[in-house]
C-alpha positions as CSV (number, residue, x, y, z in Angstrom):
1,X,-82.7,152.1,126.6
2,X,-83.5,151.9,130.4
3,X,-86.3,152.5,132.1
4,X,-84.6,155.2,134.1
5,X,-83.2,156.7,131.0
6,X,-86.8,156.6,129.5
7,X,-88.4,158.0,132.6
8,X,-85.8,161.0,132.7
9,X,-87.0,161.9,128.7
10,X,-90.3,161.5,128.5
11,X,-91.5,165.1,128.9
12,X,-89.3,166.3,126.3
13,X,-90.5,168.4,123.1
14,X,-93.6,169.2,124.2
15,X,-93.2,173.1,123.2
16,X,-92.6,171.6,119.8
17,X,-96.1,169.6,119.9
18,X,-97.7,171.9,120.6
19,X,-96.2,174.8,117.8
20,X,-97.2,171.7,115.2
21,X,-100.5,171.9,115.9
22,X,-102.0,173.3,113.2
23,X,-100.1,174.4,109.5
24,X,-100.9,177.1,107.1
25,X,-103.4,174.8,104.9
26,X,-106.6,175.6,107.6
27,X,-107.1,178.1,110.5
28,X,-108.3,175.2,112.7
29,X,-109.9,176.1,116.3
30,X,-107.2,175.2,119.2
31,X,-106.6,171.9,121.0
32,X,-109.9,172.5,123.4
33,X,-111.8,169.3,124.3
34,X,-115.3,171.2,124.7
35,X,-117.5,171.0,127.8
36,X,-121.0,169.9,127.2
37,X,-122.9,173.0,128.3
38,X,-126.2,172.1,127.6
39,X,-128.8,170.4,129.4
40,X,-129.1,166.5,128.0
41,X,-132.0,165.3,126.1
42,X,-133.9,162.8,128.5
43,X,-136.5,161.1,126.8
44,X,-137.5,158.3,129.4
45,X,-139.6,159.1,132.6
46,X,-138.9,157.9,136.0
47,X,-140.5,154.9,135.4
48,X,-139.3,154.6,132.1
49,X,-136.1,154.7,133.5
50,X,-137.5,151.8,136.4
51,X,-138.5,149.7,133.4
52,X,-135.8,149.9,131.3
53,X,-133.3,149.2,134.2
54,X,-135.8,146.3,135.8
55,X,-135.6,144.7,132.2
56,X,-131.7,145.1,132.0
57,X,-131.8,143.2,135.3
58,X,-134.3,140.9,134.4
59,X,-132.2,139.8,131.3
60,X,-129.2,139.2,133.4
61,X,-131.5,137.2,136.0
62,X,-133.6,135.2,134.4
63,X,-132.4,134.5,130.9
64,X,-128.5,135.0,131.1
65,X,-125.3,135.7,129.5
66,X,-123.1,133.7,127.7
67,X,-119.1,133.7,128.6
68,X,-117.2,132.2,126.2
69,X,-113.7,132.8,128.6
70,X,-112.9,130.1,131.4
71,X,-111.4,132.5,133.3
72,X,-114.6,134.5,133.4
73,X,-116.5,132.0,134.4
74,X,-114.0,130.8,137.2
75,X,-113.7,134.4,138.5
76,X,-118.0,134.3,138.3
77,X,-118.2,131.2,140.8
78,X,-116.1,132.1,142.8
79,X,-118.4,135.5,143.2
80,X,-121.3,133.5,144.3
81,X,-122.8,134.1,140.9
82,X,-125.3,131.3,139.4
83,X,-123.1,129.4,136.4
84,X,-124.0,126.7,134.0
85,X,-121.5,125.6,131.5
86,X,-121.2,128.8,130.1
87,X,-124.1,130.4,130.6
88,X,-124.1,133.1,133.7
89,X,-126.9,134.3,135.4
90,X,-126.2,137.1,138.7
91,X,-128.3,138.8,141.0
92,X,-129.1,142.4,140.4
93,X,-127.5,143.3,144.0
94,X,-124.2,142.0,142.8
95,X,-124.5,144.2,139.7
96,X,-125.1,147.2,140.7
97,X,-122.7,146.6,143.8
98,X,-119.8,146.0,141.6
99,X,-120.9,148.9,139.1
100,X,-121.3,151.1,142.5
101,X,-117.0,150.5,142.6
102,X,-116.2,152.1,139.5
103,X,-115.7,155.8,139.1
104,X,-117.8,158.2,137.8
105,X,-115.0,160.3,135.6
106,X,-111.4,159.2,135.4
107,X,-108.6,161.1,133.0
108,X,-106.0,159.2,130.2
109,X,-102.7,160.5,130.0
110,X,-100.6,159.4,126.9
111,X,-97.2,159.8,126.2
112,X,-97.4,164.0,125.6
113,X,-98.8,164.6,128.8
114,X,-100.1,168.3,126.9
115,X,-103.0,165.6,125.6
116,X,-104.6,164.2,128.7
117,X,-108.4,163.8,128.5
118,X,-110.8,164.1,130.9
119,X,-113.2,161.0,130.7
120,X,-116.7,162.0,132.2
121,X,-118.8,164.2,133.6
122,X,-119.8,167.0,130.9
123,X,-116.2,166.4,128.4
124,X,-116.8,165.4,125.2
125,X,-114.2,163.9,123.6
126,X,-114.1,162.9,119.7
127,X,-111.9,160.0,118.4
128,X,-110.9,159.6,114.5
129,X,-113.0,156.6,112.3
130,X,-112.0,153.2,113.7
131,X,-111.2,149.4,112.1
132,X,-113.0,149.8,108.6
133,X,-111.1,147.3,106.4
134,X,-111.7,149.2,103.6
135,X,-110.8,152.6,102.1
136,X,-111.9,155.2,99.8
137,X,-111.2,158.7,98.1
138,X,-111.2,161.2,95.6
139,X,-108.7,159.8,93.4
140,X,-109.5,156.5,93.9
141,X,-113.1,156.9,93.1
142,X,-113.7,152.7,94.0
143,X,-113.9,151.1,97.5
144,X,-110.5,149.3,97.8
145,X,-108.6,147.0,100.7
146,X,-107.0,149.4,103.0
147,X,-102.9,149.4,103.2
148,X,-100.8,150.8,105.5
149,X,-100.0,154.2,103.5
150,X,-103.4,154.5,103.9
151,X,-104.1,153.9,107.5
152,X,-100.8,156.0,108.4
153,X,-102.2,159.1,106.1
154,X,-105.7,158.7,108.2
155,X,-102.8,158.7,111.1
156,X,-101.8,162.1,110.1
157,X,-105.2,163.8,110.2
158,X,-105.7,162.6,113.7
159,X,-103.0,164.2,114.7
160,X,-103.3,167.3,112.4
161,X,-106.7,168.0,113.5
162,X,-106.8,169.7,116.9
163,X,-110.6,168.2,117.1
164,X,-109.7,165.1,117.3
165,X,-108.7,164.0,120.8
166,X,-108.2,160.6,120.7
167,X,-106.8,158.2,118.3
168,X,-109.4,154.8,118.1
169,X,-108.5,151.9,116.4
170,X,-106.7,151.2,113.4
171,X,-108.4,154.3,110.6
172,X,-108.4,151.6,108.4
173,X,-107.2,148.1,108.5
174,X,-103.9,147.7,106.7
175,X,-104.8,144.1,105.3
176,X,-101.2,144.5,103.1
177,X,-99.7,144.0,106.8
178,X,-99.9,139.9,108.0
179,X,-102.1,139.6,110.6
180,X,-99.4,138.0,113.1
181,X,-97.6,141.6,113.2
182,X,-100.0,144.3,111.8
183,X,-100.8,145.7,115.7
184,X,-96.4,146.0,116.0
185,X,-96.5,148.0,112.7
186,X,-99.8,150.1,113.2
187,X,-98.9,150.7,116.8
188,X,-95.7,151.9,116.5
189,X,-97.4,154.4,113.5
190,X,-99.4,155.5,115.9
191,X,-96.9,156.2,118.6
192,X,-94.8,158.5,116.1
193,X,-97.4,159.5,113.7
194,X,-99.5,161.0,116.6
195,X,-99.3,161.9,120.9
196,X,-103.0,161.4,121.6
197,X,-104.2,158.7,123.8
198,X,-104.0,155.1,122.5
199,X,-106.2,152.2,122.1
200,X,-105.7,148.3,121.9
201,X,-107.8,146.0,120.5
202,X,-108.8,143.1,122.8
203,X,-107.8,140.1,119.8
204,X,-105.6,138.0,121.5
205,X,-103.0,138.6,124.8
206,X,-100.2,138.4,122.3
207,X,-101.6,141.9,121.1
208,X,-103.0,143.3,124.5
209,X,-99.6,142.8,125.9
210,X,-97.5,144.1,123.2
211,X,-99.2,147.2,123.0
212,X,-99.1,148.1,126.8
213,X,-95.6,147.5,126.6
214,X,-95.7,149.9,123.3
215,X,-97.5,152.5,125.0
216,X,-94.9,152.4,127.9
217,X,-92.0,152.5,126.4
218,X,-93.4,155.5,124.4
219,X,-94.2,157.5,127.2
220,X,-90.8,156.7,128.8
221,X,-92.4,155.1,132.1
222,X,-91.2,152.2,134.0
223,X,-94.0,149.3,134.7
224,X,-94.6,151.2,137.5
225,X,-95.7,154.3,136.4
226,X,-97.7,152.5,133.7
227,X,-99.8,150.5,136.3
228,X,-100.4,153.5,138.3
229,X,-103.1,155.6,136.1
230,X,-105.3,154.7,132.6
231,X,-102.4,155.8,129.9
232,X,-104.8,154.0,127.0
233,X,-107.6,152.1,127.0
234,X,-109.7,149.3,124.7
235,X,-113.0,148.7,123.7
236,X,-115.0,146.1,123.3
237,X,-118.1,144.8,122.1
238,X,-120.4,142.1,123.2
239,X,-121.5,139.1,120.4
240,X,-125.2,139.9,120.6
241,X,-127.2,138.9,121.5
242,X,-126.3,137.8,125.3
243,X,-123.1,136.2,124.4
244,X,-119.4,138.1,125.7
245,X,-116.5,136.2,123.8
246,X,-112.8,134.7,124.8
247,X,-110.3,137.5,122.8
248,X,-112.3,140.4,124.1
249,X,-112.8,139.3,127.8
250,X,-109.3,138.3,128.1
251,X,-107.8,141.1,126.9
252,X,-109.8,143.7,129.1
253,X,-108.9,141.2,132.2
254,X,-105.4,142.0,131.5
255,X,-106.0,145.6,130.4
256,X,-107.8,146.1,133.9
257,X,-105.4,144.2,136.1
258,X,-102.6,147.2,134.9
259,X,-105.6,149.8,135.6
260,X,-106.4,150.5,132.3
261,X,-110.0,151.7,131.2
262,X,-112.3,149.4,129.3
263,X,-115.1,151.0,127.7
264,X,-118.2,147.9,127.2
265,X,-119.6,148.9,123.5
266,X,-122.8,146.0,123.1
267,X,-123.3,146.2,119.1
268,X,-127.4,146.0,119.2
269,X,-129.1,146.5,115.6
270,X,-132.8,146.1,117.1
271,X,-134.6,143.9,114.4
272,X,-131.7,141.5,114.0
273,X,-129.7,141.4,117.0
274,X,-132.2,142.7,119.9
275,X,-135.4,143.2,120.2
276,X,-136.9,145.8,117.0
277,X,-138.5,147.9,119.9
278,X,-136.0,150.7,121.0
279,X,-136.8,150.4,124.8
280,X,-135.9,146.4,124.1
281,X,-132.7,146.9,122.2
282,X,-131.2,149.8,124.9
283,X,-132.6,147.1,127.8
284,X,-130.3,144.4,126.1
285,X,-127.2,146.4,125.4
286,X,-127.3,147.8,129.0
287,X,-127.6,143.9,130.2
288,X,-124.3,143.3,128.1
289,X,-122.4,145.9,129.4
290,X,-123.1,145.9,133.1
291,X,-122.2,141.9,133.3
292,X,-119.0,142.6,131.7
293,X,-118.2,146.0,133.9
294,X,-119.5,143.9,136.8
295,X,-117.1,141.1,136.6
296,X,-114.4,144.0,136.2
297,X,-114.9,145.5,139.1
298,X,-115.0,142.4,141.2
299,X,-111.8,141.7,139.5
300,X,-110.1,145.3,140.0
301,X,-112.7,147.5,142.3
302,X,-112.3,150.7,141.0
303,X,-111.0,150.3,137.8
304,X,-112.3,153.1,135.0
305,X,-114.9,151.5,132.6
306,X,-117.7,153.2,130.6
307,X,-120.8,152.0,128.9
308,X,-120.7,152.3,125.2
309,X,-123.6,152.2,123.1
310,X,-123.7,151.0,119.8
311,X,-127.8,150.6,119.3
312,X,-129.2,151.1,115.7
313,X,-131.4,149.8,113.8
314,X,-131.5,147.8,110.0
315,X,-133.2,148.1,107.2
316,X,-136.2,145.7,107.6
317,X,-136.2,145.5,104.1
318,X,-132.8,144.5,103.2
319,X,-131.5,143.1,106.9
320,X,-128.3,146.4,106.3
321,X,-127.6,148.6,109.1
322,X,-129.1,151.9,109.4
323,X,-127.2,154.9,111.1
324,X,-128.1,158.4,112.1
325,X,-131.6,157.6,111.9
326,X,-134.4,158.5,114.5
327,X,-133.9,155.4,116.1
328,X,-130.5,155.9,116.8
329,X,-130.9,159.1,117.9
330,X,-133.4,158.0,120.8
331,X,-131.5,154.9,121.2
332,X,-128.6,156.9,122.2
333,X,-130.4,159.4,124.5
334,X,-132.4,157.0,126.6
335,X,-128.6,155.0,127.3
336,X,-127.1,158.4,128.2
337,X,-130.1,159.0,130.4
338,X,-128.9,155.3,132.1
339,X,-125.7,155.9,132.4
340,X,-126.2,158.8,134.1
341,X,-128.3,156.4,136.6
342,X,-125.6,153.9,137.0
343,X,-123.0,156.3,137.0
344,X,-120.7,155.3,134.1
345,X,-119.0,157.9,131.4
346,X,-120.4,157.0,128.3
347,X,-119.1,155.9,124.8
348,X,-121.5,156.8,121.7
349,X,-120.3,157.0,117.8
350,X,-120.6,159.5,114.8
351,X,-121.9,156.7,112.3
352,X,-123.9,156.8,108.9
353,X,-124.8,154.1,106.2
354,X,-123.9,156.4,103.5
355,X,-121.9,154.9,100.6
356,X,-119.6,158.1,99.8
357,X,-118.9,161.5,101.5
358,X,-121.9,163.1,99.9
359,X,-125.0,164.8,101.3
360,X,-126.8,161.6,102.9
361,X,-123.3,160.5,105.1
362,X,-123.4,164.3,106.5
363,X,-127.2,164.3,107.4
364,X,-126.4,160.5,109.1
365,X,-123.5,161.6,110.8
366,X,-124.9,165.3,111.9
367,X,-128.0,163.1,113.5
368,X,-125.5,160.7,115.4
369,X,-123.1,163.5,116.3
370,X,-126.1,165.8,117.7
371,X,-127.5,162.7,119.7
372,X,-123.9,162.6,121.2
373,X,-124.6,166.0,122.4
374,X,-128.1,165.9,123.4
375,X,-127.5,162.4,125.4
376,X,-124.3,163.4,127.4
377,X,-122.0,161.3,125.9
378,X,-118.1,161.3,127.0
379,X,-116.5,159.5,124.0
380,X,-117.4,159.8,120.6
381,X,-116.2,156.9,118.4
382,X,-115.4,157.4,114.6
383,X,-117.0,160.9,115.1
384,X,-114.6,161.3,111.4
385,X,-114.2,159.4,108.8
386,X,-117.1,156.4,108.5
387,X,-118.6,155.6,105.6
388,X,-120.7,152.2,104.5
389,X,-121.2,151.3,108.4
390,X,-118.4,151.6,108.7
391,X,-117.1,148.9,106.4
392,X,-115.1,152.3,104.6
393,X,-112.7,155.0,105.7
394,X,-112.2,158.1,103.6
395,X,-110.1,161.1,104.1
396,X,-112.6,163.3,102.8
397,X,-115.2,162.5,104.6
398,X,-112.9,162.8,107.7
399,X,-112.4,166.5,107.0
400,X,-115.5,167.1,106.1
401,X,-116.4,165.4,109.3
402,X,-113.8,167.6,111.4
403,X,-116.0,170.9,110.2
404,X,-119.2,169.1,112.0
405,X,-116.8,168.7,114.9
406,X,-115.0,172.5,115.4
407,X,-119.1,173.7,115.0
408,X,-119.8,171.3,117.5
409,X,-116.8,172.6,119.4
410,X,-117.7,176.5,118.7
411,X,-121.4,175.9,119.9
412,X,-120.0,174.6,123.3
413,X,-118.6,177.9,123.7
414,X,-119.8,179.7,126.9
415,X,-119.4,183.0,124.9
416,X,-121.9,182.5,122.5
417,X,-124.0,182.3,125.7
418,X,-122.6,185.5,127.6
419,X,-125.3,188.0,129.0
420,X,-123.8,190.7,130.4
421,X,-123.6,194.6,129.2
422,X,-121.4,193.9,126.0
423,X,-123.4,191.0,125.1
424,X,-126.7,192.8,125.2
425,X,-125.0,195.5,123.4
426,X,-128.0,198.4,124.4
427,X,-125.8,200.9,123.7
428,X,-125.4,199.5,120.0
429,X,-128.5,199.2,119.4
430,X,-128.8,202.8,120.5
431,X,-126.3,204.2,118.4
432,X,-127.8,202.4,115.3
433,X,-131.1,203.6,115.8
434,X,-134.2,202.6,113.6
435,X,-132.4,203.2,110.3
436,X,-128.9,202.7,110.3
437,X,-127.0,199.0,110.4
438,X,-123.8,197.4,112.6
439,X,-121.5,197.0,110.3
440,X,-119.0,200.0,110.6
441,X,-119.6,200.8,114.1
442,X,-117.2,200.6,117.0
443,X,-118.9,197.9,118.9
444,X,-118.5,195.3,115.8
445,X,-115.4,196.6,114.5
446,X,-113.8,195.3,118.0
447,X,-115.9,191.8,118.0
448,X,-116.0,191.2,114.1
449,X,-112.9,188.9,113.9
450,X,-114.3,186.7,116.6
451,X,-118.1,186.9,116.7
452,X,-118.9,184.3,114.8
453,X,-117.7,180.7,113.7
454,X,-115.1,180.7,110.8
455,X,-115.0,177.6,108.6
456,X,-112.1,176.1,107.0
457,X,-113.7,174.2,104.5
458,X,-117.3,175.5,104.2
459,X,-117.9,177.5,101.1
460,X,-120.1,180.6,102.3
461,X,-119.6,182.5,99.2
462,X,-122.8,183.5,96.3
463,X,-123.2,180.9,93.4
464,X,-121.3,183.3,90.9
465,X,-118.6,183.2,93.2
466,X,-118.4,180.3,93.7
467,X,-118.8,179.4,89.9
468,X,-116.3,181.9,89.4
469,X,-113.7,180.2,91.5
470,X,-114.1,176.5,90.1
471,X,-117.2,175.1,90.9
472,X,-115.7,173.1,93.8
473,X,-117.5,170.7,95.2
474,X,-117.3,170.1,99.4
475,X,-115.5,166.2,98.9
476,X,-113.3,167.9,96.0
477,X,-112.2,170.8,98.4
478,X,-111.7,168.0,101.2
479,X,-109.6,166.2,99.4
480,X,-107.3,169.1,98.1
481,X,-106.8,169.7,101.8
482,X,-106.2,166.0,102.4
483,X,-103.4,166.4,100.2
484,X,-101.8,169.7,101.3
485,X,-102.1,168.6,104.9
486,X,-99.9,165.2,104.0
487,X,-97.5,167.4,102.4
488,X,-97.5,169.7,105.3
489,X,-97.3,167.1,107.8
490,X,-94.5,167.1,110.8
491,X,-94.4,164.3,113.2
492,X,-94.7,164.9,116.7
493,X,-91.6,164.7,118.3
494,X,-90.3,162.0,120.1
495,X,-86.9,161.5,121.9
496,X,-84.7,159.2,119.6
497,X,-83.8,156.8,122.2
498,X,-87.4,156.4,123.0
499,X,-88.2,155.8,119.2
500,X,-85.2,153.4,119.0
501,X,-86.3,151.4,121.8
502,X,-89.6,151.2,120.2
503,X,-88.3,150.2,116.6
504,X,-86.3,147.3,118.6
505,X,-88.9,146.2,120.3
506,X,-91.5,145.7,117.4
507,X,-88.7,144.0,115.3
508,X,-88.0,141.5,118.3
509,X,-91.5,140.9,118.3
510,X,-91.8,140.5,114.8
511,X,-88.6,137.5,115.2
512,X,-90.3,136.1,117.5
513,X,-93.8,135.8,115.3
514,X,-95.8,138.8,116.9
515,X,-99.5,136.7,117.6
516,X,-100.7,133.6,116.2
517,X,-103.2,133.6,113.8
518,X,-105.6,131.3,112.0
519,X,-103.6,131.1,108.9
């Protein structure tokens, strides 16, 4: 199909989109991508915030940071900045110069223009579990390879779930797909299985490029339109400690050359791969991020990025990641609290260590999700669905996850904070008196429906009850709904021509051996 063709189609079936939100398995909250209305959480002082930055600079100064990407390094001298071999060392004026170009909030518009996200400011934004390569569930009971059934049903609950605003990476890599063609397959799942904005993974310009061109043809735009504003985005993440690598530098240098964000995600477990003092760790990741966004900027000026934060701590007594602890929780804050100071939207995670969807993964992942909140943050990676450190993806845990997320949602509401006449409800609480109660009076009778937060999967009922109806545990109940949503499920429409060019484009690709691999 042509571009003009495309162009002329791409706004069709939205109304339909939008009536598919949502089916008769759950009473879901609506599509509402909540606004942070609290204060954040700033645990650094002035000077903490002084040190922290001077020893971000300091890093980038003194010590240095690996390239492993020529054309990095080209770009770098030709910048002024100090390089040796592959080590790269710049001046703090040039950082913050070049992080001074990039914008503060920027919005991504996929190919149901009904699903544009704001990226900044106070918008939260939740994304579904990204790139475990393993899966598990209810029936399985066992951790097992993931597959493409599985990472398309994962497909379906980002879409299902009006919560979720963006879809990540793959929800679990489909390791039954060969490597050379698995982003042509999960790509073109994601563009029919769901509208939400998309994400590439920076592993090769064979991928980068293939799925820009996916993401345009789905959105019927001509190159044009594509290069004009962020229509997806990628993220990557620095090999700490100090070291950026080939794959992940080239890809965002092409990404950004088409003005597509890049979101800079160091991956900074302090006691292994920074320093095991949190102010250290947050002082290195912040060092890996701004020399990446740095040489972005100088590359495109103006170009969306965003610091993403991925600082944790291990176990010092087996060397495994830990998630959702304290740590994390400060970790998170104080780089919020920076990026406020360098003026970058922000990327955090919804992350636990936790084996199986049980009581431990939804203390880990309440702790992470509530440090999203309290530190500001814009994007919340795998905010459903992580397990193991994310070495597992699970559908129940993803619902059970998506409950967090609508409270989280329902909290944000300015209602809950209203204060006027109704709200203080004197005359209520005149009526009532000093012996009577609220239920049957007029005042709740018109507010009952709506006053307070209705779960879809939380069982609120006594223990007889509850006995009484089966004994249900939360993962059981999640993964009853897992299966009525999949049997529920409608795609998201798409214009045939647009799908057809799509299928003929991944099979061309395919012919032609989609990206090289190792093996």
């Amino acid at each position: 199909m042509s571009e003009t063709v495309a162009r002329k189609r791409r706004g069709g079936g939205r109304a339909g989109a939008a009536a598919r939100r949502g089916t008769a398995t759950l009473e879901q909250m609506p599509w509402n991508p909540p606004t942070n209305i609290d204060r954040p959480i700033e645990p650094l002082t002035e000077e903490g915030i002084a040190a922290i930055h001077d020893g971000a600079m300091r890093i980038l100064e003194e010590i240095g940071v690996q390239f492993l990407n020529d054309e990095a390094l080209e770009i770098f001298k030709q910048a002024g900045v100090k390089v040796e071999g592959e080590l790269v060392r710049m001046d703090r004026d040039f950082v913050m110069e070049m992080v001074a170009k990039a914008p503060r909030d920027f919005t991504l518009t996929p190919r149901n223009p009904d699903r544009a996200l704001h990226v900044g400011g106070t918008t939260m934004l939740f994304g579904n579990v990204s790139s475990p390569p393993n899966y598990w569930d209810m029936e399985l009971k066992q951790k097992i390879p993931g597959t493409r059934e599985h990472c398309r049903n994962l497909l379906k609950l980002t879409q299902y779930f009006n919560c979720i605003h963006f879809a990540g990476g793959y929800p679990v890599e489909p390791v039954d797909l060969h490597a050379s063609v698995r982003h042509l397959d999960v790509l073109y799942d994601k563009l029919t299985l769901t509208d939400k904005v998309m994400h590439a993974y920076s592993l090769g310009k064979e991928r980068v490029e293939d799925v820009m061109e996916m993401v345009r043809i789905a959105g019927g735009l001509s190159h044009e339109e594509f290069d004009a504003k962020p229509h997806m985005y990628t993220n990557i993440n620095s090999t700490s400690p100090l070291k950026h690598d080939e794959p992940m530098i080239d890809g965002s240098l092409r990404l950004i050359r088409r003005g597509q964000p890049v979101i800079v995600s160091p991956f900074t477990l302090a006691g292994a791969m920074a320093p095991v003092t949190m102010a250290g760790a947050v002082a290195q990741s912040l060092a890996e991020s701004l020399c990446a966004i740095a040489l972005f900027q100088y590359v495109a000026p103006g170009v969306p990025c965003a610091i993403g934060t991925f600082t944790s701590n291990v176990d010092m007594k087996s060397g495994a990641p830990a998630f959702g602890t304290p740590e994390y929780m400060r970790s998170t804050q104080m780089t919020g609290q920076m990026a406020r100071f360098y003026g970058l939207p922000m990327r955090s995670s919804g992350v636990c260590a936790a084996n199986v969807p049980d009581g431990q993964a939804m203390w880990e992942t309440s702790n992470s999700l509530w440090a999203a909140v309290q530190s500001g943050t814009n994007m919340v990676y795998h905010a459903a669905g992580w397990l193991e450190g994310g070495l597992i993806a699970s559908p129940e845990k993803f619902i059970m996850d998506c409950e967090v997320l609508q409270m989280i949602q329902r909290y944000m509401d300015p209602v809950i904070n209203a204060t006027g006449p109704d709200e203080i409800a004197l005359d209520a609480i005149r009526e009532v008196g000093n012996d009577g109660h609220f239920f049957g009076i007029q005042h709740t009778q018109d507010r009952y429906a709506t006053a307070f937060y209705q779960p879809f999967l939380s069982d609120w009922r006594n223990y007889e009850a509850w006995e009484a109806a089966g004994a249900t545990w939360t993962a059981e109940r999640a993964h009853g709904m897992f299966k009525q949503i999949l049997g529920e499920f409608e795609e998201p429409p798409m214009d045939p021509a647009i799908r057809e060019e799509l299928a003929a484009f991944v099979e061309r690709r395919k012919a032609e051996g989609g990206a090289p691999t190792d093996f």
